[in-house]
N, C-alpha and C positions, 0 to 999 in steps of 0.2 A: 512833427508833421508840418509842411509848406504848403500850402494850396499856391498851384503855378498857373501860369497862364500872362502877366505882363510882360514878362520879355519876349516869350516865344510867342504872343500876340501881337507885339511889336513887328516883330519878324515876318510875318506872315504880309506885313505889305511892301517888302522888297523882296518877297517871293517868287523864284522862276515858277513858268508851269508845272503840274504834277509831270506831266511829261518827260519833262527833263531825270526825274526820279527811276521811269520806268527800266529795268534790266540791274538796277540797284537791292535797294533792301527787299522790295517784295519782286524781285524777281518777274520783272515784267508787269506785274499785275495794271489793269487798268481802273483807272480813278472815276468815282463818280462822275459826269460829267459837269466841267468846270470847276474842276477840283485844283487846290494847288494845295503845296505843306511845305514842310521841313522836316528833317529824319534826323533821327542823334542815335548811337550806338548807346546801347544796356550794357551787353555781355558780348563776347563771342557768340554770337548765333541769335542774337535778340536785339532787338530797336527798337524805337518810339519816334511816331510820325503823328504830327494835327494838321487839321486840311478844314477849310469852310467847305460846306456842302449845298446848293443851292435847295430847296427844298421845296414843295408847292406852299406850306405855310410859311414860310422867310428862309432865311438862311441859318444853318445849324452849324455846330463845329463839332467836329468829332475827333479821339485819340484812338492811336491806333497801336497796340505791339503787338511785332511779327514775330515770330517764334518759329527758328526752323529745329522739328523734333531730330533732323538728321546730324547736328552737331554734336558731338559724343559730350562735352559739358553740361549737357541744356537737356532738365526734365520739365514737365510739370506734376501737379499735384493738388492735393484738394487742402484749399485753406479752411482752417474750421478752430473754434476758440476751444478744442479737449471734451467739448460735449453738445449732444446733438440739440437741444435745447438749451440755448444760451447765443449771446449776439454778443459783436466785438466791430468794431471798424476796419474796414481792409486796412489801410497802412499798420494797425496795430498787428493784426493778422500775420501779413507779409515778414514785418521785421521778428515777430516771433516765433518763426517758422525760419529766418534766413533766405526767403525769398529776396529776388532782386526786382521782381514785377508781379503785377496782380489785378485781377478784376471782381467786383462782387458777383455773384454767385445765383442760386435761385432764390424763386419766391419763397415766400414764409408767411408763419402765421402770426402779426403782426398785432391784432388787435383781436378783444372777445369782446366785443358791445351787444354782443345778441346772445350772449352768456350768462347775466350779471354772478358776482362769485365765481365766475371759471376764468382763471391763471391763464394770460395768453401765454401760448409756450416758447416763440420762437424759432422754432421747429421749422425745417426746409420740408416744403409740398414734396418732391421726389424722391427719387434714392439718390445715395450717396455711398461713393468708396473711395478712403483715402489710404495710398498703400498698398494696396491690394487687398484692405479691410473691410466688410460690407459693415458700415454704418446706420443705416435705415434704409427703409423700401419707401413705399408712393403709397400717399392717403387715397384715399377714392378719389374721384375724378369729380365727382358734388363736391368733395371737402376742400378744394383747391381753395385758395387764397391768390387775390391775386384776377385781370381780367378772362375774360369768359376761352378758354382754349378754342383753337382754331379746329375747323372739322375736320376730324380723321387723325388727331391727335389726344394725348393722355397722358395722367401724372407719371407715370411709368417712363417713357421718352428720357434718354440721357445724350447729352455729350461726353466720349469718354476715349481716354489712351489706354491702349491694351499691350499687357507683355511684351510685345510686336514693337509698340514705340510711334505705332500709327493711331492717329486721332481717326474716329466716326462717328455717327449717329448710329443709335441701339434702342432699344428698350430692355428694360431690367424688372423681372417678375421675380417678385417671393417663391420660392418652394420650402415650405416649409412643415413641423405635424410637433403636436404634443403627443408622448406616445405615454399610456398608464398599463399596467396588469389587465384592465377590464376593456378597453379601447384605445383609436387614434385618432383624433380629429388633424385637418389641416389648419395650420397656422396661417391668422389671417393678419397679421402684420407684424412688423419689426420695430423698434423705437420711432411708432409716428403718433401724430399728433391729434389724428382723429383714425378708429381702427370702422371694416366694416361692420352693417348691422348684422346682429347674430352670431358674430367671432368673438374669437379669445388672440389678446395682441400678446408679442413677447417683445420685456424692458430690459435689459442688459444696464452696465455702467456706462454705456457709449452715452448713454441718455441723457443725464447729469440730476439734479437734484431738484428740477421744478416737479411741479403735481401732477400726476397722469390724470387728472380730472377728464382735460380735455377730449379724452380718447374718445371717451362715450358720449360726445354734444353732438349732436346734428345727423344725420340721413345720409347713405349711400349718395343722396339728388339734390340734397339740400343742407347745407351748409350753416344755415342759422333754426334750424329744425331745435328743438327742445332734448336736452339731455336726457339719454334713458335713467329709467327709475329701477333697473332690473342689472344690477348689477353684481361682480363678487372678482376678489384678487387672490391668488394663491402664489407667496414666493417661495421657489425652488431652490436649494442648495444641495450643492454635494449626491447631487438626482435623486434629494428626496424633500420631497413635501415639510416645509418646516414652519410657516405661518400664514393663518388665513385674515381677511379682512372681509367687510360686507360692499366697500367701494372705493375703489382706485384713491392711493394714498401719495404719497410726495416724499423728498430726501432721496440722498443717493441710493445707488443700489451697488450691493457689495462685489466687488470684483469676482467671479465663478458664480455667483447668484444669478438668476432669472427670478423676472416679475412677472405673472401671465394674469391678464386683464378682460376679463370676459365680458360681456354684454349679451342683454336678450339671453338666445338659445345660448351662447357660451358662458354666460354667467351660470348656468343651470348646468352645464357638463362640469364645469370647474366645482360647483358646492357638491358632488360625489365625492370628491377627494377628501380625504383625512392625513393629518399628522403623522409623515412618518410614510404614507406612501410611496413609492419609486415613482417618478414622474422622467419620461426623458425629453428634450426640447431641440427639433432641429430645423438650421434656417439655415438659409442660399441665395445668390440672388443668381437667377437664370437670364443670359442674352437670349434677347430672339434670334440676333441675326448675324453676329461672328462665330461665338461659339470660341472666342478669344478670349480668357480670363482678363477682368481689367485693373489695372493699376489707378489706377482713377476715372472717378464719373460723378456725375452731378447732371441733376433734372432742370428744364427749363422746356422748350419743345421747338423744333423745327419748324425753320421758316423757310429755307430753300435746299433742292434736294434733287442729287445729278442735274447742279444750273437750271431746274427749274423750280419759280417759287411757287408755293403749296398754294392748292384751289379756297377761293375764299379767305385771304389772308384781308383784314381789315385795312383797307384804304384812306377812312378820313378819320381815327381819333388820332394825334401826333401828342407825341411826350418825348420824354428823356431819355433815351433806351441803352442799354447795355448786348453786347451780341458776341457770339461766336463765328468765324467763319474758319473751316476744314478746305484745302487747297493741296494740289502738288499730291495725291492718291492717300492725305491724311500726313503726311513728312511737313506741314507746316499749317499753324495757327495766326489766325488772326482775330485778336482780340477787341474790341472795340467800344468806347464807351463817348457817351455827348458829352457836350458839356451844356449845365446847368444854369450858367451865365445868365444874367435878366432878357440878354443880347439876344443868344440864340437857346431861350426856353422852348421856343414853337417844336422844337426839336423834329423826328420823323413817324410815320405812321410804320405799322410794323410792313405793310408790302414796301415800302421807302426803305426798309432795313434789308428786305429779301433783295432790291433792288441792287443796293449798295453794296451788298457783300458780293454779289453775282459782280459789278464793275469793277471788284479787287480781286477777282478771278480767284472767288470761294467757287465749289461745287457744292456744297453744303454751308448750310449755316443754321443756328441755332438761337433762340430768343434769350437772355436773362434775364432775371426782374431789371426795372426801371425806376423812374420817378426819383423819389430823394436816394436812392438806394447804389446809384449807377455814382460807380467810385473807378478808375483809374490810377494806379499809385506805379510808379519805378523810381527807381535811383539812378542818381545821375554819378560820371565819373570821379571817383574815390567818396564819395559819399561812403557814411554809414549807417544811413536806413532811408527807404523811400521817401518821395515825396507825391501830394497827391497834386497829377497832371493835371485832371480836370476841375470842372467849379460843383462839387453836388449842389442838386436845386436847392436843397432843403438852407444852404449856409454852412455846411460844417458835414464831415461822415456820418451816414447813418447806421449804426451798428447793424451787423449782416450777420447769420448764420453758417452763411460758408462762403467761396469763391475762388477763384484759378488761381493758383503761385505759379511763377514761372521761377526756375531754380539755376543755378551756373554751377558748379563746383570750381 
């Protein structure tokens, strides 16, 4: 790993204007205003641009890669370390996926201080499909991690590329049901991190081997709410009933096995079952609004949307931010991450991100986690593995739970 930024901050003060850039790599797009950069080729179909950004709290820097989905080389895909609960660094990510570019990903559950005894998990707040694989769905909208969601927004909210090859904004619902002999209840979660009150969550291997403790801490509204005491776990194999426990346990879970996790009223549908019963378990993750199966998605939420940015978007906290921008009817991304630097920490407020993604002519755009967590990595020509473009605040990657690969073959 390289942490960059001297030369090509060098560079940056014999800079022509962004202008001069425009009809090149982003395809006309327009720069924040009093923007300038430099662009360097990735791949065929992919580049890397940095540009100071004047801001109302100082000046910020930001990194940028373009990604046009329309180059037959050039996918993306969901970075993620083989389990949904478990963190890794983007450049470790990227090169062990064979990525050539990368951004971190969503928020996550990063700390249990209002826990004591419960195992933070890691665990991404939204859904996630990597492949065309649903990997987990979305905690409650209380159990977010992470600042307060903009209004008219929810953990469900993805950015995602579908079949099609066009990037959008979606939301992605559970459909899901445990089905026994005597009844069916619906299935209220998938590999997450906190399930709702009253349901029964289903664990698969995607999960990995931390503790499912965390499932049952906190409220539907609340977040540091007290763990229920009312709990019971049934794992399923081979679609029958083969061990009980009295409260969510830890270790992996066996490949074709299911873990189903009850709380409250699902603790109590779940202790009917017996050794050896038939149990069947099915999940889905349903789009609201393509109706396009998707090859990849990942949770964060929407910050601007058909060019305009969303009502109520916070104007004065400013930090580090990581973002998505959707251009060109979805045929091109643009990735974008600050940099961390002592220099320009002030970094943007999130309406400053809806701003700037709208002046690089996004019609959409999307939030990622931020703070020490906002990582930018590509490789540079004949390299063999990224390097990381920007400064994380923190000093060094902070291990992430997922994030974008950009791919070349």
């Amino acid at each position: 790993m390289a942490l960059r930024g001297g030369r090509f901050r060098t560079a940056l003060t014999v800079l022509a204007a962004w202008s001069a850039l425009a009809g090149s790599v982003l395809a006309g797009a327009a720069p924040a205003a009093g923007a300038q950069g430099v662009t360097a080729p990735v791949a065929p179909g992919v580049s890397y641009t940095e540009f100071d950004i004047p801001a109302a709290k100082g000046v910020t820097h930001a990194h940028v890669l373009t990604v046009d989905l329309r180059a037959p080389r050039v996918r993306v895909d969901l970075l993620h370390p083989g389990a949904v609960a478990a963190r890794a660094p983007v450049s470790r990510l990227a090169d062990a996926a064979g990525a050539v570019a990368g951004v971190n990903g969503d928020f996550f559950d990063i700390t249990e201080s209002q826990h004591p005894g419960v195992e933070a998990t890691g665990a991404s707040v939204g859904p996630a499909v990597a492949g065309g694989h649903a990997l987990k769905a979305a905690v409650p909208d209380g159990q977010r991690f992470g600042s307060a969601l903009p209004p008219g927004t929810t953990t469900r909210n993805v950015l995602g590329v579908g079949v099609d090859r066009r990037a959008r904004l979606d939301s992605l619902t559970l459909d899901g049901s445990v089905r026994t002999p005597d009844g069916v209840i619906p299935l209220g979660g998938l590999n997450q991190y906190a399930l709702p009150e009253g349901s029964v969550g289903a664990f698969t291997s995607d999960w990995g081997g931390v503790s499912r403790a965390r499932a049952v801490c906190g409220t539907d509204t609340e977040r540091g709410a007290p763990c229920s005491d009312d709990t019971y776990e049934v794992t399923v194999a081979h679609g029958r009933v083969v061990a009980t426990a009295p409260a969510p346990g830890s270790g992996p879970v066996a490949a074709g096995s299911t873990v189903l996790v009850g709380r409250e009223a699902g603790a109590r549908w779940l202790r009917e079952l017996s050794a050896g019963e038939p149990v069947r378990v099915r999940h889905r993750l349903v789009a609201a609004r393509s109706g396009i199966p998707y090859r990849f998605a990942l949770g964060g939420y929407p910050v601007l949307v058909d060019g305009r940015p969303l009502a109520g978007l916070d104007d004065k906290a400013s930090a580090v931010r990581t973002a998505v921008g959707v251009r060109d009817g979805g045929r091109r991304l643009l990735l974008l991450a600050l940099d961390g630097d002592p220099a320009f920490r002030s970094g943007l407020t999130i309406a400053e991100v809806a701003d700037t993604m709208r002046g690089l002519g996004a019609d959409d755009a999307f939030s990622l986690d931020g703070g020490g967590s906002s990582t930018l990595v590509a490789r540079e020509a004949g390299a063999p593995a990224v390097g990381v473009r920007n400064h994380p605040s923190g000093g060094a990657e902070r291990p992430v739970p997922n994030g974008i690969g950009v791919f070349s073959r």
